[in-house]
Structures are given as structure tokens and as C-alpha cells.
C-alpha positions as protocol buffer text, in pm:
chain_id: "A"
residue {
  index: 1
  type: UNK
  ca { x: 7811 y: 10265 z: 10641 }
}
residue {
  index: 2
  type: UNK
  ca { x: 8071 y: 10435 z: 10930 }
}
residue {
  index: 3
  type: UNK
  ca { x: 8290 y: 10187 z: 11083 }
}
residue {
  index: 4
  type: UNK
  ca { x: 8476 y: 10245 z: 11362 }
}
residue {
  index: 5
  type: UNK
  ca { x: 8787 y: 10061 z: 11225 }
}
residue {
  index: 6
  type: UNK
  ca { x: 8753 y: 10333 z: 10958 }
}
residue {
  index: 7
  type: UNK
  ca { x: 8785 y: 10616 z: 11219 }
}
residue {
  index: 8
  type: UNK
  ca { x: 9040 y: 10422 z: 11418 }
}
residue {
  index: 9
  type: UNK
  ca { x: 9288 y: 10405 z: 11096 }
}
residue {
  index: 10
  type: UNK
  ca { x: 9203 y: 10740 z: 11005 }
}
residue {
  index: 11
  type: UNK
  ca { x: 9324 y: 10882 z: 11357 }
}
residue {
  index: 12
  type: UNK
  ca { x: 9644 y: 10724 z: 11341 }
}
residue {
  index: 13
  type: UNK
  ca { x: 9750 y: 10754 z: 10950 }
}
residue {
  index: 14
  type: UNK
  ca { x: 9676 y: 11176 z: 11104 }
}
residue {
  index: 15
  type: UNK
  ca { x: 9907 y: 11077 z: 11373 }
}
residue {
  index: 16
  type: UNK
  ca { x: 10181 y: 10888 z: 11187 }
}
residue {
  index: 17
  type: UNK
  ca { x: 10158 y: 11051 z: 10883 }
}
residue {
  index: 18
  type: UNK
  ca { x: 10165 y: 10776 z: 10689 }
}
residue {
  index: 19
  type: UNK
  ca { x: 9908 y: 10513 z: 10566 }
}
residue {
  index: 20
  type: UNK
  ca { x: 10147 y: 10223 z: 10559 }
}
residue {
  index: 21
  type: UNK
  ca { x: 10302 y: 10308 z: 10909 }
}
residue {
  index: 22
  type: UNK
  ca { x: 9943 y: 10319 z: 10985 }
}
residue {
  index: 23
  type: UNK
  ca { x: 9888 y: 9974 z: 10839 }
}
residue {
  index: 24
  type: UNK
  ca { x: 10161 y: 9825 z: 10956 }
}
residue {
  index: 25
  type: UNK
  ca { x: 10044 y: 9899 z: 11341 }
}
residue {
  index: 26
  type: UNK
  ca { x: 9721 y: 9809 z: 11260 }
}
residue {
  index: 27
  type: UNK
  ca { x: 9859 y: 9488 z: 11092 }
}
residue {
  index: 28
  type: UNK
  ca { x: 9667 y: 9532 z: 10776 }
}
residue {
  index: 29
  type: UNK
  ca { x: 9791 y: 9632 z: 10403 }
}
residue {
  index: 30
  type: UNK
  ca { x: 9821 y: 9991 z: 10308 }
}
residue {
  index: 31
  type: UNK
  ca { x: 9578 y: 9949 z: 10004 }
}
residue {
  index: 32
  type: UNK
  ca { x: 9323 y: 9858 z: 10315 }
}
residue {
  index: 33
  type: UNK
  ca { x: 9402 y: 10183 z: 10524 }
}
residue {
  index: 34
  type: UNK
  ca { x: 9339 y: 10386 z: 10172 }
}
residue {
  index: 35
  type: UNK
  ca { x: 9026 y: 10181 z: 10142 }
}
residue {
  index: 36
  type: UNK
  ca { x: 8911 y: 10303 z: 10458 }
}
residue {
  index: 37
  type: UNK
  ca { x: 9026 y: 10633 z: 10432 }
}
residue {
  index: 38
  type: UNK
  ca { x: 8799 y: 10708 z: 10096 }
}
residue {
  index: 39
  type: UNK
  ca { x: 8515 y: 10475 z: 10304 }
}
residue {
  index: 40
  type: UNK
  ca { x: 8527 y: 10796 z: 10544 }
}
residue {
  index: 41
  type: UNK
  ca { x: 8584 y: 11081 z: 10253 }
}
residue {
  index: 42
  type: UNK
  ca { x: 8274 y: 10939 z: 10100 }
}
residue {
  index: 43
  type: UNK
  ca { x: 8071 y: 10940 z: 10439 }
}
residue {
  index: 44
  type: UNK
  ca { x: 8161 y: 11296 z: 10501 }
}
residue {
  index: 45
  type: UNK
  ca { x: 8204 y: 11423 z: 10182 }
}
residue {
  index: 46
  type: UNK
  ca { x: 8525 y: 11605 z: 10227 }
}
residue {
  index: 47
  type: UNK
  ca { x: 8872 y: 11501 z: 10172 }
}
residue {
  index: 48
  type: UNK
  ca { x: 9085 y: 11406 z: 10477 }
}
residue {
  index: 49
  type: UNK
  ca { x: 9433 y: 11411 z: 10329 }
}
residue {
  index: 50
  type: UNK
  ca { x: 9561 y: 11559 z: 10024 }
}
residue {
  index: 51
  type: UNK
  ca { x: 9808 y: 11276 z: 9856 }
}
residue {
  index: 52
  type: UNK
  ca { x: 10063 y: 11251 z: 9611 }
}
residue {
  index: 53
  type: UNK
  ca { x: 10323 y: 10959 z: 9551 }
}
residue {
  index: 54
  type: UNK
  ca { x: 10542 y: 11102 z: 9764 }
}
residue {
  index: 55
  type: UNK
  ca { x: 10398 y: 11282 z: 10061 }
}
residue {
  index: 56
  type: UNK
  ca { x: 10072 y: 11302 z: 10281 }
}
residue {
  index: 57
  type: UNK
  ca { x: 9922 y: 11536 z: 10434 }
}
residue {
  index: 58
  type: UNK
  ca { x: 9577 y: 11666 z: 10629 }
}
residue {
  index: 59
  type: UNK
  ca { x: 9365 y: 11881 z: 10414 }
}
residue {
  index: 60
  type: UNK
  ca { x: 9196 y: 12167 z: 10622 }
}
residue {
  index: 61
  type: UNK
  ca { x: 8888 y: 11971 z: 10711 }
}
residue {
  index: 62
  type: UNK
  ca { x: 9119 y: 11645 z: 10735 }
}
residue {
  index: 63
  type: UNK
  ca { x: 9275 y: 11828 z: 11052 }
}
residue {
  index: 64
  type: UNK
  ca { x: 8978 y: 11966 z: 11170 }
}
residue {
  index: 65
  type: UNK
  ca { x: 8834 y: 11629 z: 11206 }
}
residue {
  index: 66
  type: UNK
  ca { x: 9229 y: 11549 z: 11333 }
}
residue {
  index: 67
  type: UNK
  ca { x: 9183 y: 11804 z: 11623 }
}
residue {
  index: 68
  type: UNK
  ca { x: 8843 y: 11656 z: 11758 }
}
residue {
  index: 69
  type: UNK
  ca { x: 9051 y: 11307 z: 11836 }
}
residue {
  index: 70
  type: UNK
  ca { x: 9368 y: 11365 z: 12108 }
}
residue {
  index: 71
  type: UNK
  ca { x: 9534 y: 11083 z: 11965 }
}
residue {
  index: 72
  type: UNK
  ca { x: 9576 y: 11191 z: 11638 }
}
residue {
  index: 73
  type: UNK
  ca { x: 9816 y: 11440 z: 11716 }
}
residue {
  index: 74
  type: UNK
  ca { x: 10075 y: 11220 z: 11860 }
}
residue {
  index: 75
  type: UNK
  ca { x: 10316 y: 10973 z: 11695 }
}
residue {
  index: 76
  type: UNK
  ca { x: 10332 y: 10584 z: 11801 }
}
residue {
  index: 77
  type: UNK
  ca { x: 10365 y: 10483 z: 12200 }
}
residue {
  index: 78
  type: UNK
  ca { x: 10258 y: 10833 z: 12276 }
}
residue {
  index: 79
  type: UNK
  ca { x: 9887 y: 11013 z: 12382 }
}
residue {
  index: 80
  type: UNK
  ca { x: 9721 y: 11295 z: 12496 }
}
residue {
  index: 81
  type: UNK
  ca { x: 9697 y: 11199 z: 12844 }
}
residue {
  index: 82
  type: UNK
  ca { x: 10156 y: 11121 z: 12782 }
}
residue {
  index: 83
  type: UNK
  ca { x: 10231 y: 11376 z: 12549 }
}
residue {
  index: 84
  type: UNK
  ca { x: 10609 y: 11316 z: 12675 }
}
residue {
  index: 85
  type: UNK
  ca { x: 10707 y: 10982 z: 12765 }
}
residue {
  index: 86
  type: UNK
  ca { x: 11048 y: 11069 z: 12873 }
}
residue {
  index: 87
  type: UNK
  ca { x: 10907 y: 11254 z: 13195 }
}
């Protein structure tokens, strides 16, 4: 089942680039962020992020599906509507 959480944590793990920075802000566990990220993988049937113990990063379709959210693009405290805060 798609849950908006699931999309929510997905968007900003894109945007942080990191599940546990991602976790943190959402003040959940990084083993709950991956949950939610493979919740989505399986939905869609593609893989969002390619992983390793070291490093993350979007897979083709994982940015794709990046692109269609403004948010995902930009880091903590910043948006698409404030793509510069220190203006």
C-alpha cells in the first residue's frame, strides 16, 4: 500500500542525501527510512537509490522520480520557492 510518509522520506533522503540525516529530521530511525524506501521500490518496481556502506546515491529512475518533487533537490531549511536563503 503507498503511504505518503513513504514519499515524504523518500523526497528528503533525495534531498539530503542521506537516510539517517533523513531520519533524524523526520525523528525516526534510519532502519525505518530504509524500510520505507524498499516500501516504495516495491510499489514501483524500480530502484530509487543505488547503496553501498559507504555512499548513496539516486539511480536514474530514483532521480527521475527526484525531479517530479521541487523539494527534493534542495538540502535542509531550503525549497523551491527559496532556492537561496541568503537573498
Amino acid at each position: 500500500m503507498f503511504r505518503l510518509e513513504d514519499l515524504t522520506l523518500f523526497v528528503r533522503a533525495a534531498a539530503l542525501g542521506s537516510f539517517s540525516d533523513a531520519a533524524r529530521e523526520a525523528g525516526q530511525q534510519p532502519a525505518q527510512v530504509s524500510a520505507a524506501i524498499k516500501r516504495l521500490e516495491t510499489i514501483l518496481n524500480i530502484r530509487l537509490f543505488a547503496r553501498s556502506t559507504r555512499s548513496l546515491r539516486l539511480t536514474p529512475e530514483g532521480d527521475t522520480a527526484a525531479l517530479r518533487h521541487p523539494d527534493a533537490r534542495y538540502p535542509r531549511g531550503r525549497s523551491a520557492e527559496d532556492p537561496d536563503p541568503g537573498r
